[in-house]
C-alpha positions in Angstrom: 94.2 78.5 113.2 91.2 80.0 112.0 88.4 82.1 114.6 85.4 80.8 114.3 82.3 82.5 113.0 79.3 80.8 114.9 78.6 83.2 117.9 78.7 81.6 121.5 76.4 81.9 124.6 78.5 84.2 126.0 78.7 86.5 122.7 74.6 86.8 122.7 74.5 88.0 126.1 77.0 90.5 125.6 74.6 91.5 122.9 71.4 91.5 124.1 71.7 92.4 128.0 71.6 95.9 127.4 68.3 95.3 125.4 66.6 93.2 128.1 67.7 95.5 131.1 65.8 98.1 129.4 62.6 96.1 129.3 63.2 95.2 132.9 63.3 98.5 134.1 60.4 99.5 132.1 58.3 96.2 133.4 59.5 97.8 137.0 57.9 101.4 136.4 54.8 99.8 134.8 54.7 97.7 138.0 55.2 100.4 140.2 52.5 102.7 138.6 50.1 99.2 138.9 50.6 98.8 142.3 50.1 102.3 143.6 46.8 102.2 141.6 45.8 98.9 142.9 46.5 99.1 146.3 44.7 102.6 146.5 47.3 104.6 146.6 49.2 104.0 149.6 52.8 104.9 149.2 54.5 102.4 151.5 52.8 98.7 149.8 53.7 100.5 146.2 57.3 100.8 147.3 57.1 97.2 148.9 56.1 96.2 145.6 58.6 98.3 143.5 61.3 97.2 146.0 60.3 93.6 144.9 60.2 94.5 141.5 63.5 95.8 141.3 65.1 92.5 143.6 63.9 90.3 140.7 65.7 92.5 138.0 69.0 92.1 140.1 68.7 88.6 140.2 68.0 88.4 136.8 71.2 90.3 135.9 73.7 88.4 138.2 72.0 85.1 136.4 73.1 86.9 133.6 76.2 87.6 134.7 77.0 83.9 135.7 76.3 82.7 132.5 78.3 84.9 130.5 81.1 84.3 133.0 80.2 80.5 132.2 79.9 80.9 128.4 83.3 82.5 128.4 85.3 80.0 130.4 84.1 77.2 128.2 85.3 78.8 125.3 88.6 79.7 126.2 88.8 76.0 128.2 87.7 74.7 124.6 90.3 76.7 123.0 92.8 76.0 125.4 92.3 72.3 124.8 92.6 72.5 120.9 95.9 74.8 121.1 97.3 72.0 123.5 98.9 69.8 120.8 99.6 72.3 118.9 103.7 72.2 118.2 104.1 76.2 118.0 104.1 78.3 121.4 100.5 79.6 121.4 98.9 81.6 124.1 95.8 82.6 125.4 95.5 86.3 126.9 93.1 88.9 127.9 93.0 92.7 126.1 95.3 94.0 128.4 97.8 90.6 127.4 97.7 88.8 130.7 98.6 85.2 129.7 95.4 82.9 130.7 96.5 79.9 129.3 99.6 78.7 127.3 100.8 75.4 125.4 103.8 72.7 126.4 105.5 73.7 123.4 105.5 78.1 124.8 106.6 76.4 128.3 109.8 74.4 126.6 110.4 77.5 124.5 110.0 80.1 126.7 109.5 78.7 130.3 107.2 78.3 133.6 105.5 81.6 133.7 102.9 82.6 135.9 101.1 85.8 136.0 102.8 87.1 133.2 102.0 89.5 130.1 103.1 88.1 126.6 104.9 91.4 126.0 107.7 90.1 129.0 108.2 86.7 127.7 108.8 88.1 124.2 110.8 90.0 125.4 114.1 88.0 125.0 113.5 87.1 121.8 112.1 90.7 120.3 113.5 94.2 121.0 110.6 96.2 122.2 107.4 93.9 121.4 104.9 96.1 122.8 104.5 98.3 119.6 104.1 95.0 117.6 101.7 93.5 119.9 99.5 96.3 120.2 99.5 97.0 116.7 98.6 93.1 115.8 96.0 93.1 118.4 94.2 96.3 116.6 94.3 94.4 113.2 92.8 91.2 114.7 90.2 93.4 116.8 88.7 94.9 113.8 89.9 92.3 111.6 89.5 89.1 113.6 92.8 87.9 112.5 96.5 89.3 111.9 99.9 88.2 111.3 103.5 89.0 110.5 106.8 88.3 110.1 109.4 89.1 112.8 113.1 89.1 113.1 114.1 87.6 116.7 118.1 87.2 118.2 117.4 83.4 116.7 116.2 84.4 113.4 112.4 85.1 112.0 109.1 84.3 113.9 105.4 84.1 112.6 103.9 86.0 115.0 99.6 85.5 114.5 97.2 86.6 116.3 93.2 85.5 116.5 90.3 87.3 118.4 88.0 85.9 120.6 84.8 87.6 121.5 85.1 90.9 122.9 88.2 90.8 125.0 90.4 87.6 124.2 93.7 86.7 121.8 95.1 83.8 120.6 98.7 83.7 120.2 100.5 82.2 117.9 104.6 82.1 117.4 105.6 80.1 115.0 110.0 80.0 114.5 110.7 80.4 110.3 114.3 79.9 110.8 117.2 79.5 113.1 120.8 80.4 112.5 123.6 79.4 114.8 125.2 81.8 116.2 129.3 83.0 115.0 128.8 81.8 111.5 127.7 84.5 108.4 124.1 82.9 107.6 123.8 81.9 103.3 120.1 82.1 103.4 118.8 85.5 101.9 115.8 85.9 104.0 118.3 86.6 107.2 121.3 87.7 105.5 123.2 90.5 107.2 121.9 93.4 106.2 122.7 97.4 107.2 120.4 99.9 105.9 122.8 103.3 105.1 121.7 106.9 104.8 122.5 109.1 101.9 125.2 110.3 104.3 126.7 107.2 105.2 125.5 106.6 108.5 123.4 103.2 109.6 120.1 103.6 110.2 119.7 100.1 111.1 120.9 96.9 111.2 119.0 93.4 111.5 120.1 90.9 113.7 121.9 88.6 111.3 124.6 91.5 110.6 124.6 92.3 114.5 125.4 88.5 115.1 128.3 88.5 112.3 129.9 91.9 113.6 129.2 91.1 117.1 127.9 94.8 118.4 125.8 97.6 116.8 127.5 100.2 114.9 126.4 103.5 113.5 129.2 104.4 110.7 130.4 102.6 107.4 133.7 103.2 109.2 133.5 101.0 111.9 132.4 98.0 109.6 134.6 98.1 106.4 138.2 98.6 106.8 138.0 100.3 103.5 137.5 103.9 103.1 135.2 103.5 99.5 132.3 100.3 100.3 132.3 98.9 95.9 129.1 97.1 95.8 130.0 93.5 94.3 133.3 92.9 95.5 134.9 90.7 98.2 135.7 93.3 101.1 136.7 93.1 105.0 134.1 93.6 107.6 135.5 94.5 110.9 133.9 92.5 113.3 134.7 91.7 117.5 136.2 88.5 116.3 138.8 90.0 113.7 138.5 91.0 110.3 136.1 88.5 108.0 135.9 88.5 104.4 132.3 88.9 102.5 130.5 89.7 99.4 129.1 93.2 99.2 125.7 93.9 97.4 123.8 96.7 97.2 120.1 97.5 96.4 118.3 101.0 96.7 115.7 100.9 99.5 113.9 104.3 98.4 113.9 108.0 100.1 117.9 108.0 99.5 118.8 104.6 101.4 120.6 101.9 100.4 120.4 98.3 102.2 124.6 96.2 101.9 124.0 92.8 102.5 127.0 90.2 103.5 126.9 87.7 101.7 129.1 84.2 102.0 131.9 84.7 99.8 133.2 82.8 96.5 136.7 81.3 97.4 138.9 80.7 94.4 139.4 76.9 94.2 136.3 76.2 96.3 133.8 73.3 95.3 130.4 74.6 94.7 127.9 72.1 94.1 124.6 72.5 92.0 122.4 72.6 94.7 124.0 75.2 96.3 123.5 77.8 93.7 119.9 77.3 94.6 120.3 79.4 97.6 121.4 82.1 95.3 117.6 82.1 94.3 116.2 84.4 96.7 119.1 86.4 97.2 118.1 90.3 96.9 120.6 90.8 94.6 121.5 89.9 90.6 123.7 87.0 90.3 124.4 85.2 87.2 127.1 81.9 86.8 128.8 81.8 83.3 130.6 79.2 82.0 134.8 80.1 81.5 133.6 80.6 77.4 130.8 83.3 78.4 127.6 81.2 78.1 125.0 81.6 80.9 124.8 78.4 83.2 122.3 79.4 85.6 120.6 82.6 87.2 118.9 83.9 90.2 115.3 85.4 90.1 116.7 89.3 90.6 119.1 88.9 87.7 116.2 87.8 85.5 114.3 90.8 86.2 116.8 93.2 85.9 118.6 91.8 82.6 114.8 90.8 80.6 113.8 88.0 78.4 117.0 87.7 76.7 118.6 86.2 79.7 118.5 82.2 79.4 120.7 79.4 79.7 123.0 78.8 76.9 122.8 82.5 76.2 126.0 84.4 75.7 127.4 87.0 77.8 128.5 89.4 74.9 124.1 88.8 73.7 123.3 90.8 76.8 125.4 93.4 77.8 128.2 95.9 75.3 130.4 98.9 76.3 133.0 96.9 77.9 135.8 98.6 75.0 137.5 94.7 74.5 136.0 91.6 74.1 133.9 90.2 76.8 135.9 86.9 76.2 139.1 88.6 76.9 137.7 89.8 80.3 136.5 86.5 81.5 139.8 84.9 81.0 141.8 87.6 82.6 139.3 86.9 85.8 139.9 83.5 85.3 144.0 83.4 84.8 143.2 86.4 88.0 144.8 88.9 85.8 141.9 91.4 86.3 143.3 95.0 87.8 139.9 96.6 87.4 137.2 94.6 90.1 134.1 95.7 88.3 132.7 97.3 84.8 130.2 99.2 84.3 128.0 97.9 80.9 124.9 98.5 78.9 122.1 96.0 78.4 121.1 94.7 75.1 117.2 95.4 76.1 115.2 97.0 73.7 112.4 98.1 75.8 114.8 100.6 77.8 118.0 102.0 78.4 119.4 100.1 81.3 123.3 100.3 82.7 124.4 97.6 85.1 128.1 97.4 87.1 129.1 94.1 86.8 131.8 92.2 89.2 133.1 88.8 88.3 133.8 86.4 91.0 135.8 82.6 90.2 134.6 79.4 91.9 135.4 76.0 91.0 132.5 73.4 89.9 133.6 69.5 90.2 136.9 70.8 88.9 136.0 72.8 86.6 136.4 76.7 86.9 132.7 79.0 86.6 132.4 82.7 87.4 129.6 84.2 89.1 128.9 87.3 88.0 127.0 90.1 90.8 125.2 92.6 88.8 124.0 96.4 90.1 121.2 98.0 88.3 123.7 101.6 87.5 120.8 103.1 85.4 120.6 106.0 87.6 123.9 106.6 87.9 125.2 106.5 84.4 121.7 108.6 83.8 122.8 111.2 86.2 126.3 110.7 84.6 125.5 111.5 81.4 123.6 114.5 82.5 126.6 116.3 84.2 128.8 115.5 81.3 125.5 117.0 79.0 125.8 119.9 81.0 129.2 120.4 80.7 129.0 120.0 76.6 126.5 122.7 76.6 128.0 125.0 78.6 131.8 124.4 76.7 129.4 124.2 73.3 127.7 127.7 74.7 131.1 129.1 75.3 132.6 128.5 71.9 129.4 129.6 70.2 129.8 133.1 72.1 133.5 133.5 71.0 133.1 132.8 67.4 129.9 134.9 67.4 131.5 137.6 69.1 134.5 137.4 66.5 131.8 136.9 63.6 130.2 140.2 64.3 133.5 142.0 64.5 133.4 141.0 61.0 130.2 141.3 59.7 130.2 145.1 61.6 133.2 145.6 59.6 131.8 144.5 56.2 128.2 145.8 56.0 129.2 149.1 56.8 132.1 149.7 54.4 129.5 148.3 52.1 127.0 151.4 53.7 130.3 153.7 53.1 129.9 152.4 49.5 126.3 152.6 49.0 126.6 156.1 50.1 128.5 156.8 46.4 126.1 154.6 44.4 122.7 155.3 43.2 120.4 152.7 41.7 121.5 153.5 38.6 124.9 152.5 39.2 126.4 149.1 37.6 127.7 148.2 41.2 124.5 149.1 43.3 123.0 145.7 42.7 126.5 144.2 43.8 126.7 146.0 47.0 123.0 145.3 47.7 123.8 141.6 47.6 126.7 141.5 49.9 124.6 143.8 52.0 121.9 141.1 52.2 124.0 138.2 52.4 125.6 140.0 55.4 122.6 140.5 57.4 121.8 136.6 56.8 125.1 135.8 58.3 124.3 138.1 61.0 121.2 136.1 61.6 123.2 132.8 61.6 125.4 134.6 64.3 122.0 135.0 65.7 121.1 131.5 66.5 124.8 130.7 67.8 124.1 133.6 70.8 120.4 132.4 70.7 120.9 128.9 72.5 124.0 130.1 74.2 121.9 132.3 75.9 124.2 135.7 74.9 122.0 137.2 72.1 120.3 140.7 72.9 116.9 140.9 73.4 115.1 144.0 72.9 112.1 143.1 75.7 108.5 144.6 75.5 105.3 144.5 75.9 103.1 141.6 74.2 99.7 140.6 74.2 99.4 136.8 72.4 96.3 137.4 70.4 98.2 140.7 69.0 101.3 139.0 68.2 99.9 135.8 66.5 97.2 137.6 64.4 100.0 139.8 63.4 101.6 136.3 62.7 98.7 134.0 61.1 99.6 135.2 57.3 103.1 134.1 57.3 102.7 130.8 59.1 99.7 129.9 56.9 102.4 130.5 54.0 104.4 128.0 55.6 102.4 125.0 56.8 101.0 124.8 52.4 97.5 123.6 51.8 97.7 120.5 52.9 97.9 121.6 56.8 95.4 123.2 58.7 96.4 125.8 61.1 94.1 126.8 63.6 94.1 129.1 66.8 92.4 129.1 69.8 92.8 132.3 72.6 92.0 132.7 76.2 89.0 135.7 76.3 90.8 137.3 79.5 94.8 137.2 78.0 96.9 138.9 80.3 100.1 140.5 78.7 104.0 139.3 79.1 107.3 140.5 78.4 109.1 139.4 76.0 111.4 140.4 72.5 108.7 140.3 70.2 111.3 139.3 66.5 112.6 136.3 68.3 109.0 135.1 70.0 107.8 135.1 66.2 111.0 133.2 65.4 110.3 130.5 68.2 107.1 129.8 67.0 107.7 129.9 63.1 110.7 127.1 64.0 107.5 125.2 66.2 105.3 125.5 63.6 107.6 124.1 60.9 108.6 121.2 62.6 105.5 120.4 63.1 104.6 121.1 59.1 107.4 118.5 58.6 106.0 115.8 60.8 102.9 115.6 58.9 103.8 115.1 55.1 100.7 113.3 54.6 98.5 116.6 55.5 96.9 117.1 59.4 96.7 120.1 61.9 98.7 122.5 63.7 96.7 123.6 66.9 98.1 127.0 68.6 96.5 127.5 72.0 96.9 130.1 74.5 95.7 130.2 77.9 96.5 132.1 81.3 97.1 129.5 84.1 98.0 129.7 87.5 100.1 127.7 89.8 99.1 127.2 93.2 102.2 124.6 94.2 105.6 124.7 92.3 105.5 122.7 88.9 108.6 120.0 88.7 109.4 119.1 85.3 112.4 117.7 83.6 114.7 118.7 86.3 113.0 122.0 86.4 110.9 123.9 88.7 108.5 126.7 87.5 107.6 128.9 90.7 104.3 129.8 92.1 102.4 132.3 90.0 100.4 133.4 86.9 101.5 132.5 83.3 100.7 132.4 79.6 101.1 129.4 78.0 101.1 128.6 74.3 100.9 125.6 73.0 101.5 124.3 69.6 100.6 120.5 68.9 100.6 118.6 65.9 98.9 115.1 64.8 102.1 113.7 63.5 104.5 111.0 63.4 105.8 112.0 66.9 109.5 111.4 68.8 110.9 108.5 70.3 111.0 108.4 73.7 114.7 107.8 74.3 115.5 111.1 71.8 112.9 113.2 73.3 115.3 114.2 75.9 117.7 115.8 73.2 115.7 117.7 71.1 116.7 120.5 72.8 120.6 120.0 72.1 122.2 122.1 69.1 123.2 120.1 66.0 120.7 117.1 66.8 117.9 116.1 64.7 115.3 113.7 64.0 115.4 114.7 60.5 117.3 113.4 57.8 120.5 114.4 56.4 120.3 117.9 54.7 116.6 118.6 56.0 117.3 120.0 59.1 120.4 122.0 60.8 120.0 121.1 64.1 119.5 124.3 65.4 115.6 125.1 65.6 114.6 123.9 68.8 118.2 124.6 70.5 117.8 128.4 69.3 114.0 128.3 70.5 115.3 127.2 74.2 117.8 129.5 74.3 115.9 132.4 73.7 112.5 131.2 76.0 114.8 131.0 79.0 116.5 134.2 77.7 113.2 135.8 78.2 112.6 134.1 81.6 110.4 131.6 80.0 110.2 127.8 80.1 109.5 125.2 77.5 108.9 121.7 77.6 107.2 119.1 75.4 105.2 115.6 75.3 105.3 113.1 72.3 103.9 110.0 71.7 104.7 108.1 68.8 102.4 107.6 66.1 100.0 110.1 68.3 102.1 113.4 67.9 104.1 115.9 69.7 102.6 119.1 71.7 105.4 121.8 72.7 104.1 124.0 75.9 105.5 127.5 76.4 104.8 129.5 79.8 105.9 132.9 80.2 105.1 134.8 83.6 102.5 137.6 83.2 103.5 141.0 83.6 102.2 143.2 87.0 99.8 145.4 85.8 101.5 147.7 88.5 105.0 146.9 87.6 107.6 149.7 86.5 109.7 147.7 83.7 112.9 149.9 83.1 114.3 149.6 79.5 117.8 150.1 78.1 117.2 151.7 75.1 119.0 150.7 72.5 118.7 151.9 69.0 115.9 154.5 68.7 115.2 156.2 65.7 115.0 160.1 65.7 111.7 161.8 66.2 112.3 163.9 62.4 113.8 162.3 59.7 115.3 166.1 59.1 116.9 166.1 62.9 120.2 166.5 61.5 123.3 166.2 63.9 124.9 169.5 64.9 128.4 168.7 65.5 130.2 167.1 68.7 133.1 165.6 70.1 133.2 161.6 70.3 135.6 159.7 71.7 135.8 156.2 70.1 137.3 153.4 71.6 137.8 150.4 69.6 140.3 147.4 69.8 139.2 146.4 66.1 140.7 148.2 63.6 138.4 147.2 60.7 135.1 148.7 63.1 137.2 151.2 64.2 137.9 152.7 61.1 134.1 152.1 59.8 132.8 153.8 62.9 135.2 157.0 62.3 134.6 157.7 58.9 130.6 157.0 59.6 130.6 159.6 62.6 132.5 161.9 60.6 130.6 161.7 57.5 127.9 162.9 60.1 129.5 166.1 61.0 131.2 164.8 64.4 134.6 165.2 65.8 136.1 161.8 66.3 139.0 160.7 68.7 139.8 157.1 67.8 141.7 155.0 70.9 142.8 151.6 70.2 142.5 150.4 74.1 141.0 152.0 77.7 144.7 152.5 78.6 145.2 155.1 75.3 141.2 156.8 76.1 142.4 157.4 80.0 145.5 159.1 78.1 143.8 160.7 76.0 141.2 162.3 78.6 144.6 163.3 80.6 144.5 166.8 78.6 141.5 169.0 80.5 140.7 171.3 78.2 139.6 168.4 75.5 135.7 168.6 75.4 134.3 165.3 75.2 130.4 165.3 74.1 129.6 161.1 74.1 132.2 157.8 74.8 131.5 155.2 71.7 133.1 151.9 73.6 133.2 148.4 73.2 132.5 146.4 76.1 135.3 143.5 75.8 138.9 144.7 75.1 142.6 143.7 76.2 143.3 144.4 79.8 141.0 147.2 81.3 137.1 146.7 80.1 134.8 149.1 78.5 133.0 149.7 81.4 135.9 150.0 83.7 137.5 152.7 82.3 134.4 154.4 81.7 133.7 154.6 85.5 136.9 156.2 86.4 136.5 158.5 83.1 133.4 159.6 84.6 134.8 160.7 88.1 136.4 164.0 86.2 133.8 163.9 83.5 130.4 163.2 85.5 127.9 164.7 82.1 129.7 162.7 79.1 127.0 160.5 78.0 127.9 156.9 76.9 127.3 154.3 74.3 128.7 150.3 74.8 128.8 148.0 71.8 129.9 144.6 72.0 129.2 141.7 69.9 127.7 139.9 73.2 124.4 140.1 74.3 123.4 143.0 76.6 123.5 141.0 79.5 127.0 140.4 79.4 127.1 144.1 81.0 125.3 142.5 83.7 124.9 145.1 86.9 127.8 147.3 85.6 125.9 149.4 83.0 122.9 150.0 85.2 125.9 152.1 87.6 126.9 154.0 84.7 124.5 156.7 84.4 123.1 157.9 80.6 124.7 155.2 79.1 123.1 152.9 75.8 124.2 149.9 74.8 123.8 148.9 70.8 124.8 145.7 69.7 126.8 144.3 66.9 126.9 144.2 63.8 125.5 147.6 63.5 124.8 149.7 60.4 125.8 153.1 59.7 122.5 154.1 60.2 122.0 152.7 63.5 125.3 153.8 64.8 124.9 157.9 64.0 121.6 157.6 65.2 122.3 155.8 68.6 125.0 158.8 69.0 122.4 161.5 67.8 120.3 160.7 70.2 122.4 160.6 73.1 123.8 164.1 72.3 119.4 165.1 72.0 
């Protein structure tokens, strides 16, 4: 039914009675104004004569009236008449939905009523139909027309609605389908369907699934008899008639819902005929049915979405999904033989466009005799994604862990051979046949120190020594060493914010993060290109959500560093970050770069994320939050060198406490050498024995930080109760963090990390005692 466009009698005088009533009255003060001038003035003919005037305008106006009255009953008696035939309920009604006029076909359907608004004689077939009503009678009053699809308690209606003139509907109701009542419907458009919260509650149900269960319910508990609802698998509905068996499918309906719909299902030994499967078509949910040797006999319209072009008839299982561990042959003949202990699998799809996961449940049927499986499929991308992030997480942090161990061990070591090599280089001079020997083991120890380095770095345990850095400062003081290492072929250029506010960060490893950035991007270009460096200060007004990370409201520094290279795939882009992975070739790369630049940007509170297109190139963005001009940043001072060169230590009484015996006995000799008293203690246990005698005059406590039962700073704290003005140094082949809030309680106390040199170590002590 379509309105009609051409504009009735009763439509123009709607439209132009206002018009004409305001050239009547105007005709009726010209009139006025005539007569009074006419008839000389006297007041009682001019208001005979107005009075007359103004009788012909009101007669005017009800002729009006009539008319439109007129006008508008022979349009709705025309309509009434074409809608009589019709074989859908239709109704005529008024704005406020007063039924005027109804078909045969709305009387068999819905009865003899007189008086009546369509709202109450929907009523027993729509929960609530005012809200609907009103809203399609908007639509159609701006629109001229409307219509939707509604579920009713005997299945879904085409409810339309048509204007007519100002203040008239024509109703529609057109029935879509009808489904006996008692019986679990196999068309998908009113399958039972219960739309579950992320908690598990129902948040609504259709019809269809109130009709199969027999009441409303507002738990998963009340319909399934079994705790855990598997998508894709034959399980027991509770309903008021008993317990009735259906197939469960599941599809995401957004916002952290999921719609399980009941579907009919597969009997083992049941006949299915080929025109069934066509009402498998429209079904919301994935369904293939393979042949018993694994080739693809037919599919539904979901399933050919979700799989890709690769899914055809005659097409082999095994072609489009992997990951099942066995042969995919195997698994269809245990289902078959019913020998399958495991319902569903979760697999991988062959696409090449994306990663895709799908769980897969096979069900048996029986064609003409001959046994067929139909297979239900659930897209499991997000959950094998969010899968393989937790078990990411938990490989960094065990990966993080292990690096801090053997780093921790390493610098034992490396403390322990670079200064007995200083002991040594203290009896050599340059002119010495073994100088140059010691040099070299010297060197090559402080390069596996800086090995150790990157192990802390994206573990996140390497000491930083934090402080203030302006950008434009710390890349000019840069530019000559990365120009060395981009060659000739690769431009380097830089580009500053004029108003650079300054951050906070360790200067050594900020240069190392973006020497690492600027090499990769060197190697991404072999043909020649250019390296852009870019800072800017930004600010963020709303929270920015990136990668699973969210940087806060506030002010920042970003640098960028882009490249016109060959770029990353997008499917590695997301582990570029992880230690020991590498786009690179074998023996080009370590692994190590990008995880050590990470580690030490969110070391330094810092964030770091990065684009790539490939083909196009790859930019890597670094914010850092800008330091308060107001702010008071307090700084552990860690190894300071003296104000003189010639500020010679004076003596003193150290206690050193050191579970290592190789950097015990290099610490002693080293303090010693110096003119110090040392009191070596292999454990706290033997230092709070040793500080049992009162008289002993202790000067500074030389500890390490991790030691066999009682900790460094443990014992230090109850040391200090009797001994309140020894000053302290911790050492520890962690980073400084690893003290966490415990140092900051311990009053004049350094912290100076390992491997240390001789050097540093007397001068860390020096200046504690000064």
């Amino acid at each position: 039914m379509q309105s009609s466009t051409r504009m009735t009698f009763a439509d123009r005088v709607v439209m132009i009675a206002p018009q004409r009533l305001i050239v009547l009255l105007g005709l009726s003060i010209i009139l006025c104004l005539a007569a009074l001038i006419v008839l000389d003035g006297s007041p009682r003919r001019a208001a005979t004569a107005a009075g007359m005037s103004l009788g012909c305008i009101a007669a005017v106006l009800i002729v009006l009236r009539i008319g439109h009255r007129i006008a508008r009953g022979q349009s709705r008696k025309s309509l009434s008449l074409f809608i009589t035939n019709d074989s859908a309920p239709s109704f005529i009604t008024g704005a406020d939905g007063q039924i005027a006029s109804s078909n045969a076909a709305a009387t068999r359907t819905f009865g003899e009523r007189k008086d009546a608004t369509l709202a109450s004689v929907l009523a027993e077939r729509i929960s609530n139909p005012g809200p609907v009503l009103f809203r399609l009678q908007s639509r159609a009053a701006s629109g001229g027309a409307a219509r939707e699809e509604i579920i009713t308690n005997s299945g879904q209606i085409l409810l339309s609605v048509h204007a007519i003139g100002p203040d008239g509907f024509a109703w529609r109701v057109e029935p879509q389908n009808v489904q006996a009542a008692g019986s679990l419907p196999s068309d998908s458009r009113i399958l039972p369907m219960l739309m579950v919260g992320r908690s598990g509650a129902i948040l609504s149900m259709n019809h269809a699934a109130r009709q199969f269960i027999g009441s409303r319910v507002k738990s998963l508990d009340a319909v399934f008899s079994a705790q855990v609802v598997t998508p894709g698998t034959v399980m027991q509905i509770s309903t008021t008639s008993g317990n009735q068996p259906a197939l469960v499918a599941q599809t995401d309906a957004g916002a952290g819902r999921r719609a399980l719909y009941l579907l009919p299902p597969p009997v083992v030994g049941e006949q299915v005929q080929n025109h069934d499967w066509q009402v498998f078509q429209d079904m919301p949910i994935p369904m293939i049915k393979i042949a018993p040797d694994g080739t693809v006999q037919s599919y539904n319209k979901r399933a050919s979405k979700l799989i890709g072009v690769m899914l055809d008839e005659g097409a082999h299982l095994s072609a489009l999904m992997e990951g099942l561990g066995r042969s995919i042959n195997d698994w269809l003949d245990d289902t078959l033989a019913g020998r399958l202990v495991q319902k569903s699998e979760f697999l991988r799809l062959t696409r090449g466009d994306c990663e895709a996961f799908v769980q897969v449940t096979l069900n048996r049927i029986e064609e003409d005799g001959t046994p067929a499986l139909i297979a239900v499929l659930h897209d499991a991308t997000e959950l094998k994604s969010l899968e393989a992030q937790f078990v990411q997480s938990q490989k960094m942090q065990a990966i993080g862990q292990l690096a801090g161990g053997v780093a921790h061990d390493f610098n034992n070591l490396l403390t322990a051979i670079s200064g007995h090599c200083d002991l040594l280089l203290l009896r050599h001079d340059q002119g010495d046949r073994d100088y140059s020997d010691l040099i070299q083991i010297n060197q090559n120890a402080n390069r596996a120190a800086a090995l150790v380095g990157q192990l802390l770095a994206f573990s996140r345990k390497q000491t930083l020594r934090p402080e203030t850095l302006d950008m434009r400062d710390t890349l000019a003081d840069l530019t000559h060493l990365l120009n060395r290492l981009v060659g000739e072929k690769i431009t380097l250029t830089l580009s500053h914010d004029p108003v650079l506010h300054p951050i906070r960060a360790d200067k050594r490893q900020l240069e190392q993060v973006l020497m690492n950035l600027v090499v990769n991007a060197r190697d991404a270009m072999p043909s020649g290109g250019e390296i852009r460096i870019i800072t800017e200060c930004s600010k963020l007004e709303t929270p920015l959500q990136r990668d699973q990370v969210t940087v806060p409201v506030g002010q920042y520094v970003t640098i960028k560093v882009s490249d016109d290279g060959s770029g990353i795939a997008q499917d590695k882009l997301q582990k570029v970050f992880e230690p020991f992975f590498t786009t690179k070739r074998t023996g080009e790369g370590t692994g190590l770069g990008l995880s050590t630049a990470y580690g030490i940007i969110k070391q330094s509170g810092g964030y770091i994320f990065v684009d790539s297109t490939e083909g196009v190139g790859t930019c890597f963005t670094l914010y850092f939050p800008v330091l308060a001009q107001n702010a008071h940043v307090s700084v552990t001072k860690a190894v300071e060198k003296p104000a003189a060169v010639g500020n010679a230590p004076k003596g003193g009484v150290i206690l050193l406490v050191e579970d290592e015996a190789p950097v015990r006995a290099f610490a002693s000799r080293a303090l010693r050498l110096r003119g110090y008293t040392v009191l070596e203690a292999e454990n706290a246990e033997a230092a709070l024995a040793t500080l049992e005698d009162v008289d002993l005059k202790i000067d500074v406590f030389v500890t390490d930080v991790v030691m066999p039962g009682m900790d460094g700073p443990s014992w230090v704290r109850q040391a200090l109760i009797a001994r309140p003005d020894v000053r302290v140094v911790f050492v520890s082949g962690y980073a400084e963090d690893s003290l966490g809030e415990a140092q900051k309680k311990i009053p004049n106390s350094v912290f100076l990390p390992k491997p240390f040199s001789l050097s540093d170590l007397t001068e860390t002590v020096n200046n504690q005692l000064h």
